[in-house]
N, C-alpha and C positions, 0 to 999 in steps of 0.2 A: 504493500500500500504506500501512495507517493505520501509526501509531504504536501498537503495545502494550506491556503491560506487565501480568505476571501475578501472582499471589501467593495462597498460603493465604489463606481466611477469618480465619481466628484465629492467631496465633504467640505459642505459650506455654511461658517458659524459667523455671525455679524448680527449685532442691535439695529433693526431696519429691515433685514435680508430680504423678508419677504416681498417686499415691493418691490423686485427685482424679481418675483418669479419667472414672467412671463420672459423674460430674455435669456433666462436661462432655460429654459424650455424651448426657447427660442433658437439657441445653441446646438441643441439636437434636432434641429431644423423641424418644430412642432409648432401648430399655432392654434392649437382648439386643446382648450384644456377643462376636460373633468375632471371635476372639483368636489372629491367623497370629504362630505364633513358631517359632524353634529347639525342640531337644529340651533342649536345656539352658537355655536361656531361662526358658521356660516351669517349671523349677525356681526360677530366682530372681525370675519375678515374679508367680507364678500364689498366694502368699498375698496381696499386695499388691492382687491386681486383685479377688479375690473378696469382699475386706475393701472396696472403693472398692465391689461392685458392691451388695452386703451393704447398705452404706450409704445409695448412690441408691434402693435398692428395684428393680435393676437384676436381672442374671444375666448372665454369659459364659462361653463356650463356646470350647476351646482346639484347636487344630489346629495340627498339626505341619508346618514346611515340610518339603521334602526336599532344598534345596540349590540350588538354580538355579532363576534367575528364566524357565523355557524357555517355548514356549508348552505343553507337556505338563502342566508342574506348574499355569500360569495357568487353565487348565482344571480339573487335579484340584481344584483349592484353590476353584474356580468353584462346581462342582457339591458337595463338601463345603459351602458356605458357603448354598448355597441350600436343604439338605437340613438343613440346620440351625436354619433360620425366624428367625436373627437379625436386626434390620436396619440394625445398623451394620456394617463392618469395620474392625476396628483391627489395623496393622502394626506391632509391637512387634519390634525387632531393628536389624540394618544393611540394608544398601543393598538386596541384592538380595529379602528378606524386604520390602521397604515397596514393591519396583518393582512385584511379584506382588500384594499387599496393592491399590496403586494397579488394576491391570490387573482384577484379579477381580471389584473394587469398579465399578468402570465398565460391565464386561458384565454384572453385577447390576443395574446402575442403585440403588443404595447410595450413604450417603453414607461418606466416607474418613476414619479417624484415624489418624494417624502418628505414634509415639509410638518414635525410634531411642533406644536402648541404646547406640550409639559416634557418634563426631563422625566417622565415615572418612570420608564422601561429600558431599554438598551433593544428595543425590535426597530427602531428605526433602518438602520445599517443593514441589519442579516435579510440571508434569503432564505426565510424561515417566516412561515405562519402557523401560531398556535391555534388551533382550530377549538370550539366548545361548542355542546349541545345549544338550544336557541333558552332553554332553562341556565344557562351558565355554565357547568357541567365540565370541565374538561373531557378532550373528545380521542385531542391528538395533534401530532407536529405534521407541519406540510412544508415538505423541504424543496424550494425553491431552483426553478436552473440556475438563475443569477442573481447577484444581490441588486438593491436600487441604480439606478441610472444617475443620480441625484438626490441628496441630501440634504435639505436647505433648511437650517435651525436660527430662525431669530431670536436671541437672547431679550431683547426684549418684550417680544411675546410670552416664552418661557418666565421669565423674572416676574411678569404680572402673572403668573397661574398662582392658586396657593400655595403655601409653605409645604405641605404635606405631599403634593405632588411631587418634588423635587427630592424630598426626602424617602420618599418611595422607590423614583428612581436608585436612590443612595445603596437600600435595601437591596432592587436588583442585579445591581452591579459589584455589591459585597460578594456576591457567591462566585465574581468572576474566578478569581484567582485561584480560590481553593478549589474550584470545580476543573479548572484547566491542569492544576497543580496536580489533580486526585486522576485524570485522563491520561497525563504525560506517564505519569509512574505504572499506571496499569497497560501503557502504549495501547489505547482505545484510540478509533476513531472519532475525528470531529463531526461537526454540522456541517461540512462540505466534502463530506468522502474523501477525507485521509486524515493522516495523524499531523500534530500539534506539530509547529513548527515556534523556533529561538523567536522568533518575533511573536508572534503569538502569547508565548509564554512574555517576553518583556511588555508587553502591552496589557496585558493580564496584570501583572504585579503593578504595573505604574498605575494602574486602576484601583487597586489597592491603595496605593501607595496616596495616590492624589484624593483618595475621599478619608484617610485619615488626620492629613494632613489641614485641610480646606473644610472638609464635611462641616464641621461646629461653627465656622466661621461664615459659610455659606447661608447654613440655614438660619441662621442669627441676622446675617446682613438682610436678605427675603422678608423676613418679618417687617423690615420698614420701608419692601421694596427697593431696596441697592442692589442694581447689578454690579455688583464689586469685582476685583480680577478672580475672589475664591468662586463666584457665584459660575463666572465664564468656564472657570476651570472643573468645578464638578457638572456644568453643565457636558462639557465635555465627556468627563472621564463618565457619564453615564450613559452616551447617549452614543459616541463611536469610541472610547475603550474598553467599555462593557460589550458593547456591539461588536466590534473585532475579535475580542479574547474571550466570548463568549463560545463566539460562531468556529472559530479556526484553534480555542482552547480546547472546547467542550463544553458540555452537561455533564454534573455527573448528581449526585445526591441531592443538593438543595433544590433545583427544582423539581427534580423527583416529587420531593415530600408537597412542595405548593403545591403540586398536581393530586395527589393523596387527599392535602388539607380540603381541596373544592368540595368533596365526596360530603362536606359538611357543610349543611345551608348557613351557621352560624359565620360561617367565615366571607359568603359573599359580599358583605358591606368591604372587604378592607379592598386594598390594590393589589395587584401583583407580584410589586416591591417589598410592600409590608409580608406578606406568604411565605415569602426565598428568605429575605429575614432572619424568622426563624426557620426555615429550614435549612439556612447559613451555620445554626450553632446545634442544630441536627449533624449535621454535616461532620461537624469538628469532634461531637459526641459521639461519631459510628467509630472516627479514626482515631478517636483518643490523641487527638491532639495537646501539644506543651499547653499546659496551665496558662502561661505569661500570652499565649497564642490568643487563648480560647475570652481570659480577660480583655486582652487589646479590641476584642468585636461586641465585648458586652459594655464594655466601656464608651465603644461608637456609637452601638445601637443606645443605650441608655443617655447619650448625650442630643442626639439628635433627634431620637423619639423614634424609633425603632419597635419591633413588639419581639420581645425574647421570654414570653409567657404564652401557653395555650389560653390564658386569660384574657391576653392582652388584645387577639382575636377574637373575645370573645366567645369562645369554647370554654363554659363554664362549668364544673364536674363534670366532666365528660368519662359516659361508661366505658367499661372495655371494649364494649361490643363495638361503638364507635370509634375508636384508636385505633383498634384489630382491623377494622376497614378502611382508615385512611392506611395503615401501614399496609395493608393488602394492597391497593391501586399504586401508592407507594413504588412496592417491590415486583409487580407483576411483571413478566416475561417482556423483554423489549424497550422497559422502563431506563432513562439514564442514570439511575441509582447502580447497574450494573457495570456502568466504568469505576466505581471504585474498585483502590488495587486488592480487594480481597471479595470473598463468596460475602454476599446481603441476603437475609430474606426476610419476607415480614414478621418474624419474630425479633430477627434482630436490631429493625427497624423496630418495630413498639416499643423494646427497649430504651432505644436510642430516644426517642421521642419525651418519655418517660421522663429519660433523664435528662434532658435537654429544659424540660419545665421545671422542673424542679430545680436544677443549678441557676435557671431564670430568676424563679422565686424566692433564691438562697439569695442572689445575688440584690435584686431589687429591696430585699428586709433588708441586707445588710448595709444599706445606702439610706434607708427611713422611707424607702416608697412603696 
């Protein structure tokens, strides 16, 4: 198996960007552009895009998602998009709005622009859709021929979303490194059909490295709306170093377990980010990781408002019977929990689980919260 390594064509970060869409679109010589956003989205960006589209000598055309990235809506949004004679698509929104965007754009055979509104996720970049039942449900991954065409992140878009979003993202891009880390060692294949490659893996760590660094400072500045350099910089490190060392790292355990945790209605209120989270100190709890390790992520998450508690989601006494089945969807057959470097199953996973909330809850008493 070779060595790969995936990536956006273009990755473009600037306060304004977006009003530049259309010539960047422009670029890949496109000039009708569908426009998949929320219904409120498309309130706050549908004068900006018609002014950029105004500008190229463009046109766009706006389509409302309906909420889940399912294969029902990948479809509706398919057939809307072909019926529309555009021939770019551009996903303007969060995670599950860009999965759909991705997915629709591929069985169009179109080229992709990705253009998030919140830092929650690191799916901007990959060519990867997380696919869920139209109930929320995790379904499955839809692995992409190619990643985006186009990237195009306005930090000042992002900066006005809320705090929580951006902290979210934080969440997802925590499990970069130890999931690429936990890939590398067991030499498991990535999310682009082959194994991890030295860039990969540094891009992984600096992703780490940059939300320990910045994380507290970021989400402190956000709270009074500063896009400060930490704000630019975990916008980043969420959104294409999480997305690269995700994609060309791996998956391995943490979001396994987000995928397990869905299995529980309690947990649909939270994000994606807040999920991997904990399933970040799941992760450190299968492999028994160094203590000073396993402190340094509870120290992040508790700083930034992270959830390192089955509580903290909201999974309140939760029976066995329910554990037993997020660890069962967890560890099933096919799941990314099986690149780590040693045998999983959902026993050992409940374990893990187990004791992942409880060093939570050790940890949170022992701070007074």
């Amino acid at each position: 198996m070779a060595n790969i390594i995936g990536s956006p064509s273009r990755y473009i970060q600037g306060k304004g960007e977006l009003a530049n869409i259309a010539a960047h679109a422009a670029n890949l010589g496109r000039k009708k552009i569908f426009a998949l956003v929320s219904k409120s989205g498309k309130g706050r960006v549908e004068g900006v895009l018609t002014e950029s589209a105004k500008k190229a000598g463009s046109s766009v055309v706006f389509e409302i998602f309906n909420g889940e990235c399912s294969a029902s809506e990948i479809k509706r949004v398919y057939n809307a998009l072909q019926a529309s004679g555009a021939d770019i698509i551009a996903g303007i929104g969060g995670g599950k709005i860009l999965d759909t965007a991705k997915s629709a754009a591929e069985d169009a055979g179109l080229p992709i622009l990705i253009a998030p509104t919140i830092a929650s996720t690191d799916a901007p970049c990959s060519a990867l859709s997380v696919i869920y039942t139209d109930a929320g449900v995790f379904e499955s991954y839809r692995f992409l021929k190619q990643n985006p065409n186009i990237v195009l992140v306005d930090t000042g878009v992002v900066a006005a979303a809320p705090v929580r979003l951006l902290v979210s993202g934080m969440g997802d891009a925590l499990a970069t490194y130890f999931e690429a880390r936990s890939c590398q060692q067991k030499e498991a294949g990535n999310c682009v059909g082959g194994k991890t490659t030295l860039t990969a893996q540094a891009i992984a760590r600096l992703c780490y490295d940059t939300l320990i660094r910045d994380g507290k400072k970021a989400a402190t500045a956000l709270t009074r709306g500063g896009c400060t350099r930490a704000v630019e910089n975990i916008i980043e490190a969420n959104t294409y170093l999480s997305g690269i060392g995700f994609e060309s790292g791996g998956l391995a355990a943490a979001h396994a377990v987000h995928n397990g945790l869905t299995a529980l209605p309690a947990t649909h209120a939270f994000y994606h980010g807040e999920k991997v989270a904990f399933g970040t100190i799941v992760h450190l709890v299968l492999e028994n990781a160094p203590t000073p390790e396993l402190e340094e992520v509870l120290t992040f998450c508790t700083d930034v408002g992270l959830p390192i508690t089955l509580g903290d989601l909201n999974v309140k006494n939760p029976s066995a019977a329910d554990l037993r089945k997020v660890a069962e969807m967890t560890a099933v057959p096919g799941e990314t929990i099986h690149n780590m470097p040693f045998t999983v199953t959902p026993e050992t996973v409940y374990d893990a689980i187990l004791g992942a909330d409880a060093i939570g809850e050790r940890w949170k008493a022992s701070r007074g919260r």
